[in-house]
N, C-alpha and C positions, 0 to 999 in steps of 0.2 A: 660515465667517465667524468662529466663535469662534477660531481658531488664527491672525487675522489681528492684531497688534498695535496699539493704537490709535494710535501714533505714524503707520504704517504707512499705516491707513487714511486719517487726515488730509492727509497726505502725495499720496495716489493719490486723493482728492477733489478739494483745493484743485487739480491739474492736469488737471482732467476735467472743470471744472465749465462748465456751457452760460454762451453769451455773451447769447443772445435769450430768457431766461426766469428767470426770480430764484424759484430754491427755498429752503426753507426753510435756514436757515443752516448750513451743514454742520459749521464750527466747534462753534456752541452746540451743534449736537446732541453732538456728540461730547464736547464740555465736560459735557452733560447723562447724558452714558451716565458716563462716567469717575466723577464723582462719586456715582452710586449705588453702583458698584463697589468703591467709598473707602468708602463706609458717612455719607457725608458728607451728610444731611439739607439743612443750610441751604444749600450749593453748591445743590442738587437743586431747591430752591427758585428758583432766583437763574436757574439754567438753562434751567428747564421752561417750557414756551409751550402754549396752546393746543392740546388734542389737535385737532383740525382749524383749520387757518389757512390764510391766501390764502400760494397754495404748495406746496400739501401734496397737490395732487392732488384730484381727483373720483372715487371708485370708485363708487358708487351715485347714482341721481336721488334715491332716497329718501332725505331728511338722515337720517334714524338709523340708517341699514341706511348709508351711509356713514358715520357715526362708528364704528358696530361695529367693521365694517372696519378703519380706520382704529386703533382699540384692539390689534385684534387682530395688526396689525402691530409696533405700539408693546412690547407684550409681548411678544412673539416675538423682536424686538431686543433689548431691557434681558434676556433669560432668555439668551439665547446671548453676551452682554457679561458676566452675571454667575458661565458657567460655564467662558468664557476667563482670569475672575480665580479661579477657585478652588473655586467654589459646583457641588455636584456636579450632573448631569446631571438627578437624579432629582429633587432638590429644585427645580431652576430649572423644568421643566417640570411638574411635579406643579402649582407656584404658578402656571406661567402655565395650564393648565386650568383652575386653580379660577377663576382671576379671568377668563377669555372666557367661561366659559358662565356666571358671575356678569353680565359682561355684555350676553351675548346675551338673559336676561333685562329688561333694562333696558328700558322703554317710553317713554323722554325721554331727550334727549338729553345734559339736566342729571346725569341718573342713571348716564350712562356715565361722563362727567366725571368723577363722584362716586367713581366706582369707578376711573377711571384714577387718581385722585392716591392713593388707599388702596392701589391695586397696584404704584405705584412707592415709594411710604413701607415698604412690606412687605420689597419686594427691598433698598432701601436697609438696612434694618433689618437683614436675615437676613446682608448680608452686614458689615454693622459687627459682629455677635456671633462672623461666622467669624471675624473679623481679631484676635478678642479669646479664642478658645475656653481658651488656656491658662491663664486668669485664674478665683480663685474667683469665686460666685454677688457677693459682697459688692463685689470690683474691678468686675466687669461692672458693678454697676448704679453704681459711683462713674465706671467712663470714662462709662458711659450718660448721666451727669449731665454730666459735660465737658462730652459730644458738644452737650448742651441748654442748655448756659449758654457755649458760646465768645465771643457778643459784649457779653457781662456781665465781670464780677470774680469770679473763680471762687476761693474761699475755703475754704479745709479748713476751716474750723471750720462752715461751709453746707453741707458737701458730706459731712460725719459725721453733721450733724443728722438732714441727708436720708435717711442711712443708718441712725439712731439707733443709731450707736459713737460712740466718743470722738477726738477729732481726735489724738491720739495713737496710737491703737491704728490707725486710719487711713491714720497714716501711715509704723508701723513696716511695716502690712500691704504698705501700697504698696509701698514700698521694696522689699519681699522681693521680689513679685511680678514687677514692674515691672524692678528695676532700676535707677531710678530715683525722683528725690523726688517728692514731690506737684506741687512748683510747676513740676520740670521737665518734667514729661510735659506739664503745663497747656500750658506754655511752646511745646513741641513742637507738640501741637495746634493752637496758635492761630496758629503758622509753617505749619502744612500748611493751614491754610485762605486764609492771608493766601497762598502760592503760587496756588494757584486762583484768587483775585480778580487778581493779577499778570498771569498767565497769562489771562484771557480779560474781565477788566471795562477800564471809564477809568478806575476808584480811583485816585486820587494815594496817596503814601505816607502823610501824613498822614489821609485820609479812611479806610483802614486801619486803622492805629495807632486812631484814633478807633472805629473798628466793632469790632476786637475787643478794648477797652478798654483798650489798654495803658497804663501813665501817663503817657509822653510819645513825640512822634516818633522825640526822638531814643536812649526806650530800647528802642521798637520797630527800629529799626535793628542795634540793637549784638547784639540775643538773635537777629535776622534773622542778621543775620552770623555769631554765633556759629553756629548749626544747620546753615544753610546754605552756607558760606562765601563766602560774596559779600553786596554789600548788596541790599535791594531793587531798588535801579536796574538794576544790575546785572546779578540775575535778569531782573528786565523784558525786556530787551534781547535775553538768548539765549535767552529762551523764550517771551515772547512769542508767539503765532499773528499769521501774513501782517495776517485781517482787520482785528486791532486794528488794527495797526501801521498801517495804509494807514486806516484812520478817521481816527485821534486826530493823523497827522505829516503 
């Protein structure tokens, strides 16, 4: 499975999918695996449903010996999605051990829950630091802060405090590092997550622009354009997934 690409997999879901039984959303999940992959927290959020939902199958009589279950497959997916993006074998399994027999401890069913969302925030996590290893201690934790303030104003002179440097040294730092300025990386960011809502929500353009603060629609459009080259709408259109698209038209 990890050597399968997720475009791939979507592709070979959406044409297999039973006509007499509505499983859990194969889009979302797949929306939901991709962005831990991306290191992308609030997607992760936006994706995640229920570790057990109507859907998802019965494997035990007993509810917690079925949600176990249930974890334990959960994990086993996002561990082999996260060593198809880069994350090595050892680490993705080493984390999915510790967190099933963290689970299989669990005596509630509340307390697997607990422990499924700590175990996808974990891989999300480890795999945002991969995507970042060439960066010192100092950029890490200023993308870190990005990554935590994308539907805010995210502000070098906020984002030096947080780091107590100076919004200058900040941002010579940046520069060097990066490649780019402070505001463009920002910029960058808030286009790869405004892709994701594109790509699998009904966000209008404005409701976007709005979420991840940009000053107006229409300068969310123009920095869309620029990264991307095309506009949001655009985008929408050829990459959008089937399900939206047959929801929303």
């Amino acid at each position: 499975m990890s050597g399968i690409r997720e475009n791939n997999v979507i592709s070979h879901f959406f044409s297999h999918r039973e006509e007499n039984f509505e499983y859990a959303s194969f889009d979302k999940k797949m929306a939901f695996y991709e962005s831990i992959c991306s290191g992308n927290m609030e997607l992760v959020k936006m994706f995640s449903e229920p570790l057990f939902c109507e859907g998802c199958g019965t494997l035990s009589r007993d509810p917690l010996q079925n949600m176990k279950y249930h974890f334990t497959i959960s994990t086993a997916m996002i561990a082999r999605f996260c060593v198809g993006s880069g994350m090595t074998p050892e680490q993705a399994y080493s984390l999915s051990d510790i967190f099933i027999m963290r689970a299989d401890e669990c005596t509630s069913i509340d307390d697997v829950r607990s422990v499924h969302y700590e175990m996808t925030e974990e891989y999300t996590k480890q795999m945002r630091i991969l995507g970042s290893r060439m960066y010192s201690k100092r950029i890490l934790r200023a993308v870190e802060y990005i990554s935590e303030h994308l539907h805010s104003r995210v502000l070098i002179e906020e984002t030096a405090e947080a780091l107590h440097i100076t919004p200058s040294y900040l941002s010579r730092l940046f520069k060097s590092e990066t490649g780019m300025a402070f505001s463009e990386y920002v910029n960058r960011r808030k286009i790869e997550e405004a892709t994701g809502l594109l790509r699998y929500s009904d966000y209008t353009d404005l409701e976007i622009s709005n979420l991840l603060c940009f000053s107006s629609q229409s300068y969310f459009i123009k920095i869309f354009k620029k990264i991307m080259g095309m506009t949001p709408n655009e985008y929408k259109k050829k990459y959008r997934l089937p399900a939206y698209i047959n929801n929303t038209e």
